[in-house]
Phi, psi and omega in degrees: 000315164317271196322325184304317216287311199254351162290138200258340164282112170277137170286333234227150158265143176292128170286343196239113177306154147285143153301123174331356180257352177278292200285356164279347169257055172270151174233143190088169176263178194194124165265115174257143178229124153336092175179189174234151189256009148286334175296113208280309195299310192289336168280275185318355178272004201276323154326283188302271244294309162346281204298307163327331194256345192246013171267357193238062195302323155312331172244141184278134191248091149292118180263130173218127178294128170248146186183165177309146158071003166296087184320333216263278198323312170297335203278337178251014167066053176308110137303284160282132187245153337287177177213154164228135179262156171233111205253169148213102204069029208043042183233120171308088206241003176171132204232135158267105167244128167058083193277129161226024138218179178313290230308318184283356165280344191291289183335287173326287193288348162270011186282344169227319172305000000 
């Protein structure tokens, strides 16, 4: 129970986006990630995206359900799923797409973290 509290990864992708203005006013750093929880592509990157993200307890994880007619996703020219964004200070300092091991999000996220 202790561990659910202080993990920083979200499982679940969220349905309901933020306004982009939300996620430009992020402070710290944050991976927000892209994807469907139908996706195939996006269930096997889960693993990885995990153990990276819960190696980095300090940055904050969003998960966003993405689709046609999704705005949060067109406004950073989401294509591919997943994709991860690496923000610092909601500023965009490195994007992974349909990452398939750990290194390259460790990479992405140690360019800041």
């Amino acid at each position: 129970m202790l561990s659910m509290l202080i993990d920083n990864f979200q499982s679940a992708y969220s349905d309901v986006e933020p306004a982009r203005g939300e996620v430009d006013a992020l402070r710290g750093v944050s991976v927000v990630e892209f994807g469907a929880p139908w996706c195939p592509i996006c269930q096997a990157a889960q693993s990885n995206i995990q153990s990276v993200i819960r190696e980095h307890p300090k940055v904050q994880h969003i998960k966003i359900e993405d689709g046609s007619g999704r705005p949060l996703g067109r406004s950073f020219r989401i294509k591919l799923w997943p994709t991860l964004l690496v923000l610092k200070d909601g500023v965009e300092v490195a994007r992974v797409v349909r990452p398939t091991d750990a290194s390259t999000i460790r990479e992405a996220i140690s360019k800041i973290a």
